[in-house]
N, C-alpha and C positions, 0 to 999 in steps of 0.2 A: 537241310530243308527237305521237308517232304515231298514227293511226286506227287502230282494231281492223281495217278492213281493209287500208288503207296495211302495217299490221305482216303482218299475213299474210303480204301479198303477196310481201313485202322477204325475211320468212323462208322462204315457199314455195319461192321462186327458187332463194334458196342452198341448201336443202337437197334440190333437185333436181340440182343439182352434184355433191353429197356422196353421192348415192342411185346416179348415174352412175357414178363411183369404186369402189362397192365390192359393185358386178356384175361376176365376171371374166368370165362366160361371157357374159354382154351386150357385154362388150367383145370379145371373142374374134369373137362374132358382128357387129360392128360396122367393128372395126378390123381382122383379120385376113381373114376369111373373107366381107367386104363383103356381107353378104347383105342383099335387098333391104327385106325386112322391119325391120332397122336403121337403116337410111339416115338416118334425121331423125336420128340420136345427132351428137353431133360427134367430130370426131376426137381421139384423145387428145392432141396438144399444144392445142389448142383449148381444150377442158374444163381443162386445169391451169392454162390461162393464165386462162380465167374463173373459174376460185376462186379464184385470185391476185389478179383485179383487185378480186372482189369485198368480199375480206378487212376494205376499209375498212368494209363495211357493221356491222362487229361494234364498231368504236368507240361506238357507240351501241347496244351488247346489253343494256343493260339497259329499255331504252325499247323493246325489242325483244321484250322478257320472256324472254331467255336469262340462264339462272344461273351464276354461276361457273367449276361442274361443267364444262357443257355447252362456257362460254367456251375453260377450260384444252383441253379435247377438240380444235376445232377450231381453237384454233392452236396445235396440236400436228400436228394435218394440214397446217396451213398450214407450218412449217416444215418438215414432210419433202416435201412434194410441192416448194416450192422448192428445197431439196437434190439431189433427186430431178431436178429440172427442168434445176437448175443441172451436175450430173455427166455427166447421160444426152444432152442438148439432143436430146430430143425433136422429131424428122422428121415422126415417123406415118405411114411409108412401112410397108406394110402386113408385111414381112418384119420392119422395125423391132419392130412393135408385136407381134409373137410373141414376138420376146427377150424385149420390155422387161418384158410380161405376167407371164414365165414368171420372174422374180426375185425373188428373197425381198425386194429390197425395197418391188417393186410389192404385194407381198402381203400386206406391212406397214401398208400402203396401205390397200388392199384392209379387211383385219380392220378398223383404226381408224375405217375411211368407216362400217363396218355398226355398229360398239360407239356411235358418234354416233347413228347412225338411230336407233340403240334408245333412245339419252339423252333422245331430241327424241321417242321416240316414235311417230316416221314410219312409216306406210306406203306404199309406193314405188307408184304409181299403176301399173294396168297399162295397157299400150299397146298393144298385141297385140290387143286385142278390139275 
């Protein structure tokens, strides 16, 4: 069993993935327009491939104190952004990442990341300050 902070922590991570995902304009600023104040973000093949890899963390959601609801939510992400991953193969050449943005299916994306945050409750930590 997990630590109350071990679980935190494990859940912090991911849903600072999920918080990444469903900023367009923090991507836009990030991956597009490279502005300096972004720079720590990763680039978008980076971030799809680390909620990809981390996906196994949710084998253990309930030890995690994630509920069903929340489970179906994020791998329901986890299957489009694979999709998504798998059609597009994802460069992050900064021209790239203005299409890929700009697609209804990044913005499917997009909505699903923030309908999570809200599940989980997140507030997206601000960085800027």
């Amino acid at each position: 069993m997990y630590s109350d902070a071990d679980r935190k922590l494990r859940l912090e991570g991911f849903l600072e993935k999920v918080a990444d995902l469903s900023d367009k304009e923090l991507q836009a600023k990030a991956w597009v327009r490279l502005e300096e104040s972004v720079r720590w973000m990763m680039d978008m093949s980076t971030i799809i491939g680390e909620f990809l890899d981390h996906v196994p963390v949710l084998a253990d959601y309930r030890k995690l104190g994630i509920t069903e609801e929340q489970l179906q939510l994020l791998m329901e992400l986890y299957g489009r952004l694979r999709l998504f991953d798998e059609f597009y193969r994802v460069d992050c050449l900064p021209e790239e990442a203005e299409q890929l943005i700009a697609l209804p299916e990044w913005q499917a994306i997009i909505d699903l990341s923030q309908e999570i945050l809200r599940a989980f409750d997140y507030k997206t930590p601000d960085y800027t300050s």
